[in-house]
N, C-alpha and C positions, 0 to 999 in steps of 0.2 A: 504494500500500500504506500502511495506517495503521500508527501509530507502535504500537500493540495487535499488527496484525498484525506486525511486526517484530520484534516482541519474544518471541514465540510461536513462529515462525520459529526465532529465533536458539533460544529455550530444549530444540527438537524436536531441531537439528541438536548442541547439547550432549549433548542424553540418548543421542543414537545412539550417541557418541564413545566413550559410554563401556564399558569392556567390560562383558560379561554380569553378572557375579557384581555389579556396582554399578548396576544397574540398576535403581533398587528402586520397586513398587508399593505403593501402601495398600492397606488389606483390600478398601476400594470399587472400586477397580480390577480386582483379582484375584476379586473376586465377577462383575463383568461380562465378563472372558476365560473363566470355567469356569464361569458361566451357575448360580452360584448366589447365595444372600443373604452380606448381610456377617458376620452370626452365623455359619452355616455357614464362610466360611474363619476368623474366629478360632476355630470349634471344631477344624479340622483342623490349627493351630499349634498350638493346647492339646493337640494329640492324640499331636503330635509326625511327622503324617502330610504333612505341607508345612511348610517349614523355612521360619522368619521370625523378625525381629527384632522389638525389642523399643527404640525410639527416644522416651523419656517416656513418654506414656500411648497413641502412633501403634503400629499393629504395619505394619512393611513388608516386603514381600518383593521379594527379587531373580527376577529373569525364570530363571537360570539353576535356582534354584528351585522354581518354575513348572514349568518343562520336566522336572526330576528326578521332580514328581508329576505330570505325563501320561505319563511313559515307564510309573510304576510304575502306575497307572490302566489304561493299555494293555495290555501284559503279562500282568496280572492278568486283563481282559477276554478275551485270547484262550487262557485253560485252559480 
């Protein structure tokens, strides 16, 4: 294993640790879990429809997040 892979490693078994609500994704991330553009999620933090921070000019969101706007996506799909 390279010293790249180890470190990568170690940084995966970090993020796991830690609970949900700190968990936090960039908008580029959270665009490739809900399979749209990066514009599209900061419109839905601007919109107040997916809750995220606001870290200098990064916006991050937490997973637990995430999960709050697929319950409410769902839900909404099945009326």
């Amino acid at each position: 294993m390279t010293n790249l892979e180890r470190k990568s490693q170690h940084s995966s078994t970090l993020f796991l640790s830690l609970p949900e609500h700190l968990r936090l994704f960039s908008a580029a991330q959270v665009a490739v879990i809900l399979q749209v553009d990066k514009i599209g999620v900061r419109r839905l933090v601007r919109e107040g429809k997916l809750e995220g921070k606001r870290i200098g000019a990064q916006i991050r969101i937490s997973q637990t997040a995430i999960e709050k706007y697929l319950e409410r996506v769902e839900a909404q799909a099945r009326r």
